[in-house]
C-alpha positions in Angstrom: -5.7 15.1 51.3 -4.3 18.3 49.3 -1.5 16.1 48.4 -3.7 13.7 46.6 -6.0 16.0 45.0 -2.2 17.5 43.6 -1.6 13.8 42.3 -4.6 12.9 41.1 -5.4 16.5 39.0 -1.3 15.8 38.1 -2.3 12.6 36.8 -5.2 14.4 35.0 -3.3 17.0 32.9 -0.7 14.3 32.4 -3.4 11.7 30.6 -4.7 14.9 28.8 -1.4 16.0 27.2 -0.1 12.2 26.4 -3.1 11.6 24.0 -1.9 13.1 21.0 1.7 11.8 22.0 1.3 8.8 19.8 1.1 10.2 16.4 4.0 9.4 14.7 3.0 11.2 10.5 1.6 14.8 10.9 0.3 16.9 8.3 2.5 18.1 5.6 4.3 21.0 4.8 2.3 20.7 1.7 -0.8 19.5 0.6 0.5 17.3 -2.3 2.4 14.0 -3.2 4.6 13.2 -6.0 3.3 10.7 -8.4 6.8 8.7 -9.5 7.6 7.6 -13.4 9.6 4.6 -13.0 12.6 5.1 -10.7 13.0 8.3 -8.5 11.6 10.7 -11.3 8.9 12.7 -10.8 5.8 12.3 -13.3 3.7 14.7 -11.6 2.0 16.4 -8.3 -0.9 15.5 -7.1 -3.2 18.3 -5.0 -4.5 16.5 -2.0 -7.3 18.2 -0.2 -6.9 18.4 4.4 -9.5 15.6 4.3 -7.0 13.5 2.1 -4.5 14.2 4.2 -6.0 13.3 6.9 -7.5 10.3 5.9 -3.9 9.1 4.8 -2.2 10.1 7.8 -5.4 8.4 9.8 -4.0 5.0 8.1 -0.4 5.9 8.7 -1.1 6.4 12.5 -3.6 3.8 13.4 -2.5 0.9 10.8 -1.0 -2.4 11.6 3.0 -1.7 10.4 5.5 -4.5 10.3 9.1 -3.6 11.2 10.7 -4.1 7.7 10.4 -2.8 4.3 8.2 -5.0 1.7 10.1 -5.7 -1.2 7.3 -3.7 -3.2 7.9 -1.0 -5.5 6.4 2.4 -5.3 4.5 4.9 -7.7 3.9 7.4 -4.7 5.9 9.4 -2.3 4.4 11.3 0.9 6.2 13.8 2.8 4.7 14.2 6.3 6.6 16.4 8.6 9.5 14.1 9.3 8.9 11.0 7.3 8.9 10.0 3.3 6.6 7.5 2.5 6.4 5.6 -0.3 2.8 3.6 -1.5 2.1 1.2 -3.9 -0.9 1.8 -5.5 -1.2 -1.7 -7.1 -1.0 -3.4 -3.4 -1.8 -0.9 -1.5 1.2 -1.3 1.2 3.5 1.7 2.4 7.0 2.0 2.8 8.1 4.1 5.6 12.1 4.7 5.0 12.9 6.9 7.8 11.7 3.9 10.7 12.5 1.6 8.2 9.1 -0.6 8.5 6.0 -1.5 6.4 2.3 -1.9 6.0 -0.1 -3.3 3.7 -4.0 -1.6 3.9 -7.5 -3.6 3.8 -8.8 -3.6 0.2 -11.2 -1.0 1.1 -8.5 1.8 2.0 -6.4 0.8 -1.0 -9.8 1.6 -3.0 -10.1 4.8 -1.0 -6.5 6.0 -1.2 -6.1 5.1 -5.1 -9.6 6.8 -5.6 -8.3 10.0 -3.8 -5.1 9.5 -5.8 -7.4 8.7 -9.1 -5.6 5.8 -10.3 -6.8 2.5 -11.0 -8.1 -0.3 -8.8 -6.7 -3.5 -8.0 -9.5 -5.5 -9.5 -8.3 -4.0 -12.6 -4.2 -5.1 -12.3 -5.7 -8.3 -11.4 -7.7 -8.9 -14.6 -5.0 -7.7 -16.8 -2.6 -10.5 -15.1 -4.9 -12.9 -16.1 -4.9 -11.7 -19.3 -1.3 -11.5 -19.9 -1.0 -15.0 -18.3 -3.5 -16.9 -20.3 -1.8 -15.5 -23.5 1.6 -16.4 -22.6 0.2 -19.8 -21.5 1.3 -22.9 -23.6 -0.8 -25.9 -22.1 -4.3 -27.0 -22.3 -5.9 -25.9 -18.7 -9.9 -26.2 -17.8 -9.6 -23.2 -15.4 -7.4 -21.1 -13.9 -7.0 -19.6 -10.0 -5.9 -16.2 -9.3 -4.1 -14.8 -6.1 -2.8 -11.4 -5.1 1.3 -11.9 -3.8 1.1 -9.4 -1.3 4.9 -9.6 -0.2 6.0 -8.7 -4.0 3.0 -6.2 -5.4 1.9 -9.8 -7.9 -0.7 -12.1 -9.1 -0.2 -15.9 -8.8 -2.1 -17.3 -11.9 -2.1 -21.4 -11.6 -3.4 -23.4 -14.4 -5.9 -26.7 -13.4 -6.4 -29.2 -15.2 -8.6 -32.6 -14.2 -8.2 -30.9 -10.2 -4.4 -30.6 -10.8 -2.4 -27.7 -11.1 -0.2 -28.1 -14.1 1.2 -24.3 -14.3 1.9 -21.2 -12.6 2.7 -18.0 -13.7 3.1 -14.6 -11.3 2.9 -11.5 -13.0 3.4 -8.2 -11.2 1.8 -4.8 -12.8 1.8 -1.4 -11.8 -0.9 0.6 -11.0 -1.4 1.9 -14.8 -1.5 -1.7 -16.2 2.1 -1.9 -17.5 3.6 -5.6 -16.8 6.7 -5.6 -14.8 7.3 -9.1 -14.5 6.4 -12.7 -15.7 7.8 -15.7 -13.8 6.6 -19.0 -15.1 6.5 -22.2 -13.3 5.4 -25.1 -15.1 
């Protein structure tokens, strides 16, 4: 009987200790990311508050990551206590270098996290592909369909015409509105 109650309280402390076992990001050394300029330079820091923090590192730990790198650029760079992180504010989707994997968030966090980062929203990138698309567009079209690329940070504009597509162009913008990329597919 003593022997159980040993194993059993055991047990106890064991499943007590393990919970916090699972967190792969902790909290900072400091209570800022860097806010990147094209490339690796810096174009400023940006103060994060500890409920920032640990609303971001709530994603990083509970999200659904995928065990490769997206091919999507970054404009932001975490440093948690072991890990550098880099997010796309555009797409919302992170880039974890040091376990070499990914993750894209919902909409809603992507709001949430560019809100606390006070950039843009997506909405935004997305009407100023369809802008820069219908511009550069050469045919006659009746309307046009917009989609978000999530595996390359883009929008997918296709032109219709009579129910057929007769055009496509992706365009890929940052997070401030500058355009990247145009691909056209006609």
């Amino acid at each position: 009987m003593k022997r159980t109650i040993i194993i059993v309280l055991a047990f106890f402390i064991l499943l007590l200790t393990a919970t916090g076992c699972g967190k792969t990001y902790e909290r900072p050394w400091d209570q800022f990311c860097f806010e990147l300029d094209g490339g690796l330079d810096v174009k400023k820091e940006i103060s994060l508050s500890s409920e920032d923090i640990d609303y971001i590192l709530d994603i990083l730990n509970n999200g659904k990551w995928i065990n490769s790198l997206s091919n999507c650029g970054y404009d932001f760079v975490f440093y948690t206590a072991k890990q550098e992180v880099g997010y796309q504010s555009s797409c919302g989707t992170f880039n974890d270098w040091t376990n070499q994997r990914s993750m894209t968030v919902t909409e809603e966090q992507c709001k949430i996290i560019n809100e606390l980062l006070n950039i843009r929203n997506l909405s935004i990138t997305q009407e100023k592909a369809e802008e820069i698309a219908i511009k550069r567009c050469n045919v006659n079209y009746d309307y046009i369909e917009t989609t978000y690329v999530d595996s390359d940070c883009s929008w997918k504009v296709e032109f219709w015409q009579s129910g057929a597509k007769i055009a496509t162009q992706t365009v890929t913008i940052d997070s401030k509105g500058n355009v990247l990329s145009v691909h056209y597919a006609e």
